[in-house]
TINUNU-999896 format. One line per field, with one value per residue: y, z, x of N, C-alpha, C in turn; residue in one letter. Coordinates in steps of 0.05 Angstrom, whole numbers, plus 5000, padded with zeros to 4 digits. Atoms other than C-alpha are relative to their C-alpha. Example, Ala and Ser with C-alpha at 12.3 -4.5 7.8 and 13.67 -1.06 7.14 Angstrom:
REM residues 2
npy <- c(4976 4976)
npz <- c(5000 4999)
npx <- c(5018 4984)
capy <- c(4910 4979)
capz <- c(5156 5143)
capx <- c(5246 5273)
cpy <- c(5024 5022)
cpz <- c(5000 5014)
cpx <- c(5018 4985)
resn <- c(a s)
This chain:
REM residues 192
npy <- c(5020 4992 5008 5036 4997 4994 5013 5021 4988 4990 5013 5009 5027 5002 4988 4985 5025 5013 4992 4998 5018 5010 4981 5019 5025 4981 4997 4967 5001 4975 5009 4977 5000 5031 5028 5017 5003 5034 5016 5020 5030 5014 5009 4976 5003 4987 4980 4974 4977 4972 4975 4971 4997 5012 5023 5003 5031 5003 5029 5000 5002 5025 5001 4993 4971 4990 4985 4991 5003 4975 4989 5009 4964 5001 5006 5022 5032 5012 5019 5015 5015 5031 5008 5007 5021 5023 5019 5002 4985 4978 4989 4971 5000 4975 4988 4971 4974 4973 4999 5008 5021 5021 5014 5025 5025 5023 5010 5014 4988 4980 5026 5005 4977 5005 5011 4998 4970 4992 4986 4998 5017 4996 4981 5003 4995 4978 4990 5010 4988 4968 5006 5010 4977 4983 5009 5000 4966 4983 5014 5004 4982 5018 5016 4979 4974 5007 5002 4969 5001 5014 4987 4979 5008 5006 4984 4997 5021 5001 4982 4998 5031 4993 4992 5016 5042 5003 5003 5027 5004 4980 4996 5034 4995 4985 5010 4988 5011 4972 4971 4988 4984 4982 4980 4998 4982 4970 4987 4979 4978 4976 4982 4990)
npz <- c(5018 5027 5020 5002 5021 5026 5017 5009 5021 5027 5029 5007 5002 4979 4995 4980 4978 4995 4992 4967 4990 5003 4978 4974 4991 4999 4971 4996 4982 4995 4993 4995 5017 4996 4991 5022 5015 5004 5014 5018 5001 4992 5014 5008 5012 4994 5016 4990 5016 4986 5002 4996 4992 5015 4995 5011 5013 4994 4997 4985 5024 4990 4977 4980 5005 5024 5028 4996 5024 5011 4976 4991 4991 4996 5032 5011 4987 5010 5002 5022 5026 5005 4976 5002 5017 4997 4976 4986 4981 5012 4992 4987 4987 4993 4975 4989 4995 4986 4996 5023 4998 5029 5003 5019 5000 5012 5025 4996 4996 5022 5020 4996 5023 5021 5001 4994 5003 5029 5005 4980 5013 5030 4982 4989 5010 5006 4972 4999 5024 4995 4980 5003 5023 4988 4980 5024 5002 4963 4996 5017 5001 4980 5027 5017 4989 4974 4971 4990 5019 4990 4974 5011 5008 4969 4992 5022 5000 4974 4973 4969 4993 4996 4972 4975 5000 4984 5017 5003 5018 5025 5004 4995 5026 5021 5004 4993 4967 4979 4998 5037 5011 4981 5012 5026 4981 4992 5024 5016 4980 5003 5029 5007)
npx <- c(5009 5009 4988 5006 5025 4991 4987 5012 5019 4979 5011 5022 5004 5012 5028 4993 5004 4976 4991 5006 5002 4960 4976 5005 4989 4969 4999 4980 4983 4981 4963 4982 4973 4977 5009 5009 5037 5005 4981 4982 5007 5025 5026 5019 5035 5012 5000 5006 5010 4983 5013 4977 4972 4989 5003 4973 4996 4972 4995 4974 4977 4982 4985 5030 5015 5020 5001 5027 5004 5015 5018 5034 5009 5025 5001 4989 5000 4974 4993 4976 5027 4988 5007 5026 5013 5000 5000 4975 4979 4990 4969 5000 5010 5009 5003 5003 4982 5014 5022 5018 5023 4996 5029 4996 5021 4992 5008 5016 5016 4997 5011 5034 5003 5006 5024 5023 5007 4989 4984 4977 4959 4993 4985 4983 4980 4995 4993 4967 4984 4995 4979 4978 4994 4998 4965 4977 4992 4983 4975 4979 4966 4976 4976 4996 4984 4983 5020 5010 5019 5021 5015 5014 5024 5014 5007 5008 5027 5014 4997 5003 4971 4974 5008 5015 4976 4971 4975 4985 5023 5010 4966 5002 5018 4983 4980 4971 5003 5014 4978 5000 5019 5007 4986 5011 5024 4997 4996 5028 5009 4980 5021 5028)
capy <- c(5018 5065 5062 4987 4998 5042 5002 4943 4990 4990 4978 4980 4900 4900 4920 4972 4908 4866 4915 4924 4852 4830 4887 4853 4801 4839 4835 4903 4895 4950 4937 4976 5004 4940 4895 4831 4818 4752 4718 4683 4612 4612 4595 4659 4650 4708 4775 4845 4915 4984 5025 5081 5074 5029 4961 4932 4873 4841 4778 4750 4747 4681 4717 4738 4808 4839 4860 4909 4889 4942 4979 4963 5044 5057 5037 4977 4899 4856 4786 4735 4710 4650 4629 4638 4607 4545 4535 4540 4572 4647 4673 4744 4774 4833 4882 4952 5005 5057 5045 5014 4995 4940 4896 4819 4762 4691 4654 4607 4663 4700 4629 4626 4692 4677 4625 4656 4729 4743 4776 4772 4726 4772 4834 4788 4784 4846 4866 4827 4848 4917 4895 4867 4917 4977 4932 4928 5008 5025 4986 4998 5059 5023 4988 5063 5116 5112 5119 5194 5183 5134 5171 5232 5191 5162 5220 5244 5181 5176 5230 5202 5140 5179 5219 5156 5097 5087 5104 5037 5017 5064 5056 4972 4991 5034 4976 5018 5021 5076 5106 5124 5147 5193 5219 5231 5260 5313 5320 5345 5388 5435 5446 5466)
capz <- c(0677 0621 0587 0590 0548 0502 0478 0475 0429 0384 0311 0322 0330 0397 0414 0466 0507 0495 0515 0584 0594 0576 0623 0681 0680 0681 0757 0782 0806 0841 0841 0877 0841 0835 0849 0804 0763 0738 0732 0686 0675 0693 0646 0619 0626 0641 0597 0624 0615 0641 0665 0701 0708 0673 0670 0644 0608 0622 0613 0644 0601 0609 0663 0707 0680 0672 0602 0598 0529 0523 0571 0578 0577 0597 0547 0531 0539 0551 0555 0532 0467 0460 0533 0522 0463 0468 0546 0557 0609 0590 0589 0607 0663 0686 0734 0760 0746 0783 0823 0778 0766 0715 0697 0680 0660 0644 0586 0603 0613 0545 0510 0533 0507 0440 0448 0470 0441 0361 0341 0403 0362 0305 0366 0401 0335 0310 0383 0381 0308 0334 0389 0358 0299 0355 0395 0324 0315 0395 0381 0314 0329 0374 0304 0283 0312 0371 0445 0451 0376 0416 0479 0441 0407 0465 0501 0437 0438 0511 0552 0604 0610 0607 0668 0706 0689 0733 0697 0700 0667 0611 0603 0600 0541 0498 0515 0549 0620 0669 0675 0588 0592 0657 0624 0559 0608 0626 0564 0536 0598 0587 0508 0527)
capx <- c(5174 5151 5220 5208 5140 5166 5218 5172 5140 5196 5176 5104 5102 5067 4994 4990 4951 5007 5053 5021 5010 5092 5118 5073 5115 5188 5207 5250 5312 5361 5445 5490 5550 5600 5555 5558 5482 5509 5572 5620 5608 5535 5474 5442 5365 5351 5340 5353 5328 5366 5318 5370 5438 5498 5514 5588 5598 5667 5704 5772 5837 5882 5925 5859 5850 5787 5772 5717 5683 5618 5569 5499 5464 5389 5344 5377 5366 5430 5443 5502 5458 5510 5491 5421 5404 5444 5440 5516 5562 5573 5640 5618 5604 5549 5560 5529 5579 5532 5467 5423 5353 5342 5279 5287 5248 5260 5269 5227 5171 5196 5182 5115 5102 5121 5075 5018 5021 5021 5078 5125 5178 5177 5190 5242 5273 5280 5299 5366 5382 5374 5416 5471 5475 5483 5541 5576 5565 5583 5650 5672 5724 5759 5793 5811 5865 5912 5889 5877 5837 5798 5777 5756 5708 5686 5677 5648 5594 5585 5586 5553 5597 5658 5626 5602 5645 5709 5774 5801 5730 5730 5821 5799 5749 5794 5844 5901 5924 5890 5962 5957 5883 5900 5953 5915 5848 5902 5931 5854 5840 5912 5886 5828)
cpy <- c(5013 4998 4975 4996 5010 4989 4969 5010 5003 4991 4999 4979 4998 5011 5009 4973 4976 5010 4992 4965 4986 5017 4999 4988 5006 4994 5014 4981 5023 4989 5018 5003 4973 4988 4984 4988 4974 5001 4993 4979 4986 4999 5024 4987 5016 5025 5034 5030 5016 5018 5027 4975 4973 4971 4991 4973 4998 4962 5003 4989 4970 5009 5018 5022 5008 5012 5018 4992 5030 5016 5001 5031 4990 5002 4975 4968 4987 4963 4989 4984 4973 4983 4998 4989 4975 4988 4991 5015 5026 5005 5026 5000 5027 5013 5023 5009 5019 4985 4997 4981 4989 4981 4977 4984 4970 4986 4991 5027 5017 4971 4995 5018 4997 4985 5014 5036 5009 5020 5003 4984 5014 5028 4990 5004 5023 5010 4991 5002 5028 4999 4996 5027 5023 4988 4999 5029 5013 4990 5006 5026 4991 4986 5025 5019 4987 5008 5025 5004 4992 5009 5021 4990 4990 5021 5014 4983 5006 5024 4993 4976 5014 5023 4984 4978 4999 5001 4976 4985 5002 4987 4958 4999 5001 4975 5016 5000 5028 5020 5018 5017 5019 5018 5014 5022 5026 5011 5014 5019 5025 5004 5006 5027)
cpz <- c(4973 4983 4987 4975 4980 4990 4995 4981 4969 4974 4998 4997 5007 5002 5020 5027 5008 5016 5031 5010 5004 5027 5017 5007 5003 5029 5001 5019 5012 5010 5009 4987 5009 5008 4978 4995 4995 4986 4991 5009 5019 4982 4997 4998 5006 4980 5018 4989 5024 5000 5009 5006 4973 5011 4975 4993 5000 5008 5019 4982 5015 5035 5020 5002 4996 4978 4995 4966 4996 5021 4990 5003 5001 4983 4985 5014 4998 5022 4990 4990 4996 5017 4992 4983 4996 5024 5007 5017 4984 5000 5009 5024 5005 5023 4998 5000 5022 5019 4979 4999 4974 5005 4991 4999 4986 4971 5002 4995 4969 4974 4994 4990 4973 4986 4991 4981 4973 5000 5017 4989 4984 5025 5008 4975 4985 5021 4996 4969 5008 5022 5003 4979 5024 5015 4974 4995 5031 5004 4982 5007 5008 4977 4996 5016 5024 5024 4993 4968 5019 5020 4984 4986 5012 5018 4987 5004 5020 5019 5023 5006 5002 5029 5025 5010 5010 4971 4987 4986 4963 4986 4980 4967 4973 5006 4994 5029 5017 4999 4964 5000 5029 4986 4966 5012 5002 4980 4988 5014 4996 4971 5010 5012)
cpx <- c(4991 5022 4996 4982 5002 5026 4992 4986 5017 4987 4970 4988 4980 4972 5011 4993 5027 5029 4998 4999 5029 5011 4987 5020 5028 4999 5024 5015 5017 5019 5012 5022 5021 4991 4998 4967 5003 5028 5013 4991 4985 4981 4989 4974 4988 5004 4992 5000 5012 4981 5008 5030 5022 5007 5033 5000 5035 5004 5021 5018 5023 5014 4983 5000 4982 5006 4973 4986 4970 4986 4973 4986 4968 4987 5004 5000 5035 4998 5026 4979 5014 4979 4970 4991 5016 5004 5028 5013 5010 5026 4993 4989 4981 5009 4993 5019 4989 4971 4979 4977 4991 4968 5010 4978 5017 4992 4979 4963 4999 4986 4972 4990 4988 4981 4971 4986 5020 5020 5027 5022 5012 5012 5030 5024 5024 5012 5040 5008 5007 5028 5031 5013 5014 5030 5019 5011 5007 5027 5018 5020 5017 5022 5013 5013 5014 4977 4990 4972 4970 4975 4993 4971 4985 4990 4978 4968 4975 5001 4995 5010 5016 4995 4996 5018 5026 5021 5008 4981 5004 5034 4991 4983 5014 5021 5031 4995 4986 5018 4992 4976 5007 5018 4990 4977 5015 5010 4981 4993 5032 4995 4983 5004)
resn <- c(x x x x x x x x x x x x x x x x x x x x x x x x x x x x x x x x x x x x x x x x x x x x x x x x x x x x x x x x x x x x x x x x x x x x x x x x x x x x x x x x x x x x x x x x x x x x x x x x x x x x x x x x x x x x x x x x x x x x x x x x x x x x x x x x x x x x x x x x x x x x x x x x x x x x x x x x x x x x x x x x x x x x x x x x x x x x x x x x x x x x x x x x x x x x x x x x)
């Protein structure tokens, strides 16, 4: 739970009391690798926090492909923000890549909050600017270089995603097939 606290601490919004009293109300969860967290086309009301391990965000493509869209790292809150703030059916879905322990709470419980505890709207908001800004900068290469560009920078980024996250994960990301990035993986290991 202390990550939890210090990134409620972000910005200096929060009182240290506020802190402690918000991350009461968090309830721990633990996912086994590949286990689904939540869904496709269910109602986001819930808001989660990565305290170890990863977490994959992923839709489904007309002809029922996963598509992996980003990864969720420790440290980090994730939600579908459509879903949650207008109360519709997500299109994404979560899942545990790895053994992973996560913290959530409900809207409903984050509302009351804001309510009740100065400054928590001005945290949440800042929170999901930071949020979104970071998914814009963890994505933009992906527009820039061919595959093997891609994975280097990836590798580059993440190291410990490109250590943890299933091939077919990581291949789904960079948007190429597992065969391209295996053959690319061994193409960087005979340079080296």
């Amino acid at each position: 739970m202390e990550k939890l606290k210090s990134v409620l601490g972000f910005g200096g919004i929060l009182t240290t009391t506020a802190i402690e009293e918000i991350s009461l109300l968090f309830e721990k969860n633990y996912f086994k690798a590949n286990e689904i967290i939540q869904d496709s086309n269910k109602i986001s009301n819930r808001v989660g926090f990565v305290e170890n391990g990863i977490v994959r965000v992923y839709t489904t493509d007309p002809d029922d492909v996963e598509v992996t869209k980003y990864f969720v790292r420790e440290n980090q809150f994730f939600v579908d923000l459509e879903s949650y703030y207008t109360n519709t059916v997500n299109k994404d879905a979560f899942q545990a890549v790895v053994n992973t322990q996560a913290f959530s709470i409900s809207k409903k419980t984050l509302d009351e909050l804001s309510e009740r505890i100065p400054n928590f709207y001005i945290f949440l908001k800042s929170i999901t600017e930071a949020h979104l800004l970071n998914k814009i900068k963890d994505n933009d290469f992906l527009n820039y270089g061919n595959a093997k560009t891609k994975y280097l920078e990836f590798i580059s980024r993440y190291p410990a995603l490109a250590q943890n996250v299933p091939q077919q994960y990581i291949a789904s990301y960079l948007k190429i097939t597992p065969q391209s990035l295996s053959r690319l993986r061994n193409q960087i290991v005979k340079s080296r």
